[in-house]
N, C-alpha and C positions, 0 to 999 in steps of 0.2 A: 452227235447227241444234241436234243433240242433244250434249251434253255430258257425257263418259261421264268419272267420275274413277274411276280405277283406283288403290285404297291396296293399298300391299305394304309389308309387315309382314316385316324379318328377327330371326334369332338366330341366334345363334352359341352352341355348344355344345363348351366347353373340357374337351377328352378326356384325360388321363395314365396310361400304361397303364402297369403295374407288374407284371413277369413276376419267379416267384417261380420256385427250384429245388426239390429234395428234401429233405424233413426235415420240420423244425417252423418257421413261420414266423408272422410276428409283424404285425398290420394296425391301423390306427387312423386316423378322417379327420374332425377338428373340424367342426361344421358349426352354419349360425347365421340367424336369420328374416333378412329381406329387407327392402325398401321395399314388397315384395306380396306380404307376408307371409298371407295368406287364400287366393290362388290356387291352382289346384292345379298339382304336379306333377304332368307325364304326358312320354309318347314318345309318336311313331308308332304302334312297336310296342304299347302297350299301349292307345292308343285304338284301336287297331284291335281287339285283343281283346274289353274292353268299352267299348265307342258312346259316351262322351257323351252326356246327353239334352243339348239344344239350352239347354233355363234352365241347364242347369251347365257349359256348356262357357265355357275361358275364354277372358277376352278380350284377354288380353295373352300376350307370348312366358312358357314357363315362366321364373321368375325363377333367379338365380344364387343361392347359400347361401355366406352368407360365413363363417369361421368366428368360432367363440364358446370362451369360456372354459366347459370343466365344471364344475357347481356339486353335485355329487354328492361325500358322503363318500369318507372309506375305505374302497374297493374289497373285496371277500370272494374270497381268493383260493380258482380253482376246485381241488379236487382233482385228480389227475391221471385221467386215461382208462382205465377199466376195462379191463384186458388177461386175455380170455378165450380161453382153448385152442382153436384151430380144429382140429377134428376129421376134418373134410373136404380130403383132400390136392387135390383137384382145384376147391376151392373160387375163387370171383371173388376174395375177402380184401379187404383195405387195402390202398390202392397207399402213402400217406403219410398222415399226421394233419398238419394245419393249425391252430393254435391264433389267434387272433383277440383282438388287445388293443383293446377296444372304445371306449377314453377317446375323448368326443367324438362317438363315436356314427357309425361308419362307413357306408356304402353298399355294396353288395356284389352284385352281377347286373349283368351287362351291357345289360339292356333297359331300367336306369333309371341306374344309375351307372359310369363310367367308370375310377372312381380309380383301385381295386382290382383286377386283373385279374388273376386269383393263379394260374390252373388253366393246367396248359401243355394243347398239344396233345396230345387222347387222354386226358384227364382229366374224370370226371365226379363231381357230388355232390349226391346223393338227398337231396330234403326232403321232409316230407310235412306238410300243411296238414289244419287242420278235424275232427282227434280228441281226444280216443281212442272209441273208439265200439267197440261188442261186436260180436264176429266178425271186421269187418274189419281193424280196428288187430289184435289176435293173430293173425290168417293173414300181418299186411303183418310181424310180428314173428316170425314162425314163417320166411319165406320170408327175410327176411335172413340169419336165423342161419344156415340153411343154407349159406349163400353167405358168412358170415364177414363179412357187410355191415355199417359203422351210414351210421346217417344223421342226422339234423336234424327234430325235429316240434317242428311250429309250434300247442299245441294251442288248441282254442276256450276261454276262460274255465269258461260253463257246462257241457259235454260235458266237461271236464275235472271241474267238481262233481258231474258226474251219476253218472262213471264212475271216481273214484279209484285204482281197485283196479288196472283197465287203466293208466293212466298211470307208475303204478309200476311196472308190468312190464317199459314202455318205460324208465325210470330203471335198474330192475335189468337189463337188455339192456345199460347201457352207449350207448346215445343219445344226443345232446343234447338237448334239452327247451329251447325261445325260447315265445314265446308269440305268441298272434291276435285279441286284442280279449278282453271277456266275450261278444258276442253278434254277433259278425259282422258288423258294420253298416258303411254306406259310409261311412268319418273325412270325407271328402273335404267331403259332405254335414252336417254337424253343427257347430255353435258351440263353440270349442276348448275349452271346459266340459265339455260332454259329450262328446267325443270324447277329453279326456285322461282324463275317467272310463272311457271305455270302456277306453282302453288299461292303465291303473291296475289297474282291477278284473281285466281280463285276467288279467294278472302274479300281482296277490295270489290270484286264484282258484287259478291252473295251479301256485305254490308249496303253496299249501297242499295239494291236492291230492294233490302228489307227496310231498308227505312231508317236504320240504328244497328249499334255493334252488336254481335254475334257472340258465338261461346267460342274462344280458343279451344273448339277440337276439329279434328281435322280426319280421313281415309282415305290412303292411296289407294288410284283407280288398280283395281286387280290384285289389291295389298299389296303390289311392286315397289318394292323400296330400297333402300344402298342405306348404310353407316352413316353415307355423308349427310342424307337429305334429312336421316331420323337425329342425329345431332343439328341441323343448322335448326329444326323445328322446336329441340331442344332448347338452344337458345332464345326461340322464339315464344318459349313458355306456350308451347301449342301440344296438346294430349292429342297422339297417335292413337286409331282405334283399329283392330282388329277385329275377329268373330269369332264366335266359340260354333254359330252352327249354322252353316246357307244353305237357304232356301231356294239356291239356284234355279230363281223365278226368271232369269235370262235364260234358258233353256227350254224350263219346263211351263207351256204358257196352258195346260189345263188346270183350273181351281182345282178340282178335289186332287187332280196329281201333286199338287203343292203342297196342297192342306197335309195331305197323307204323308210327304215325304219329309217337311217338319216335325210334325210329332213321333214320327219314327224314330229321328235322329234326337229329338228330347227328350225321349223316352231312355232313348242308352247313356246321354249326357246328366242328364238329370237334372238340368240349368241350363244358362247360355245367354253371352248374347245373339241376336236372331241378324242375320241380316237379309234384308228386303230392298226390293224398289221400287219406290212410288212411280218410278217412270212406267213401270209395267202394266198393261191392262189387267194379267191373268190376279197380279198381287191384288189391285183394286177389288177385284171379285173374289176375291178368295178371302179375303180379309175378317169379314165379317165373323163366318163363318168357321175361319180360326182362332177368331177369338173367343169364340164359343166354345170349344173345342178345347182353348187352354182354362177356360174356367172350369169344366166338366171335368177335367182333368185336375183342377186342384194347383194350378199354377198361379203365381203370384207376379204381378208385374213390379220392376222396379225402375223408377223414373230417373233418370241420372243427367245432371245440371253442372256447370263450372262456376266455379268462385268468381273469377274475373270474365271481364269481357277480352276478346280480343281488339288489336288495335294493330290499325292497316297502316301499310307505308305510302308514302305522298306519293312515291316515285309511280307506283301500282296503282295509286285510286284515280291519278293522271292519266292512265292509258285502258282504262276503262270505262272512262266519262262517256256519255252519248254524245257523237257529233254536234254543234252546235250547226243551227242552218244561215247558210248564206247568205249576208245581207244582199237583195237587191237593188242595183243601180238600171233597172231597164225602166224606159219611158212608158207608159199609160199601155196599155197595149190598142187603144183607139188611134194612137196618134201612129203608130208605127206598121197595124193591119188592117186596111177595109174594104169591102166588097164594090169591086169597080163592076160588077155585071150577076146577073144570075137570081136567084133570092138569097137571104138569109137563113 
């Protein structure tokens, strides 16, 4: 006789939802490693976006984050929000600016974290991941102003060294600026060494970059994250950002497919925040025209900013410095090449 043992496995997933009114509002949510502390966190929702391979999926329920003490200095208080003339009477604009006290290192999207649920109904808040990149980060920068939009970029480490100049334009916009790693890679996948270098270099890259510190927030590339990396961040008084609705403009590179396939899904959410990337050409183009689209709609943007700045480590902003160039000790080059025959 066959004997079939059937294991079921539960969890329970402790939701407190915190609805915020008008104005400026204030967030923070301690957070701290686990007993599985290595595992990763995930949802439904985001395994279903990207797959698990089979060696990395885990084997236990995602664990709980209990919280921790921050062991981070004195805070750098952020300046206040650049307040530019909107030109455009018919413009989308700012429905409210949200500022974000990041002690402890909060969680913020509904597709991974529950605490925080700040955006009412008919609220939405544009991020954009994986720039600054030429052409398309100034078109995604040209098509806000229009519309008296900001938003949140998340930029890459490296693309942020590659392209400086871009990056400040985003800081001179009046943007938030969090960061994405130096090089994009899965944390989830990597020994918390180099994955907190990743994240480290990240930071010190996208400060230098821009000129001046940035917002302690921060998005794992692919929301790939473990207990350990979302506590040591914790410590590091850096706000985790999740999404409430992608745009999976990495896939999808026709505009009106994008367009179409946002408001579909904001349509059922009824809120959200949005996630986008300006690395993308199709986002660049489509943008506009979404934005239209959330105003005809009746959608309300909410601009969301950190108390403090972030502040990088020595160790980090050392190994992202640009090479210095080599002094030379060669002789005149007259004295050491010259044409014994031939012309010049």
């Amino acid at each position: 006789m066959r004997r079939v043992a059937v294991l079921t496995a539960g969890c329970s997933v402790l939701a407190v939802l915190v609805g915020l009114g008008a104005g400026r509002a204030y967030f923070s949510a301690p957070t701290a490693p686990s007993a599985a502390a290595s595992s990763e966190l995930t949802t439904g929702a985001i395994a279903s976006r990207w797959p698990t391979p089979a060696s990395e999926a885990p084997k236990s329920p995602a664990p709980m984050v209990q919280p921790v003490v921050a062991k981070e200095p004195a805070a750098i208080p952020a300046p206040a929000p650049q307040q530019q003339a909107c030109t455009n009477p018919n413009a989308l604009g700012i429905s409210r600016t949200v500022e974000i006290d990041t002690t402890g290192g909060p969680g913020l999207g509904l597709s991974q974290y529950r605490d925080y649920d700040f955006l009412e109904p008919g609220e939405v808040a544009l991020t954009f991941d994986d720039g600054p990149w030429p052409v398309n980060t100034p078109a995604v920068l040209a098509a806000l102003a229009a519309e008296c939009v900001k938003a949140v970029f998340f930029p890459i480490g490296k693309h942020a060294s590659w392209h400086p100049a871009i990056l400040k334009q985003v800081v001179a916009a009046g943007h938030t600026v969090g960061s994405h790693t130096w090089s994009h890679v899965n944390l989830a996948g990597k020994p918390f060494a180099e994955a907190k270098a990743e994240i480290e270099k990240g930071i010190s890259g996208t400060v230098l970059a821009a000129g001046q510190p940035t917002s302690p927030f921060f998005r794992f590339p692919q929301l790939r994250q473990t207990s350990e990396l979302k506590a040591y961040l914790g410590e590091r008084n850096i706000a985790t950002f999740s999404i409430d609705i992608d745009s999976e403009d990495f896939r999808i590179h026709k505009p009106e497919q994008l367009i179409t396939g946002v408001m579909t899904k904001l349509k059922k959410t009824g809120k959200g925040i949005i996630l986008m990337h300006d690395f993308q050409k199709s986002t660049a183009q489509a943008l506009p025209e979404l934005l239209s689209q959330l105003k005809a709609g009746g959608y309300k943007v909410v601009f969301i900013t950190a108390k403090d700045r972030v502040t990088t480590l020595p160790e980090y902003d050392a190994q992202v410095q640009p090479a210095q160039p080599t002094v030379s000790n060669a002789r005149p080059i007259n004295s050491v090449i010259r044409t014994v025959s031939g012309t010049k």
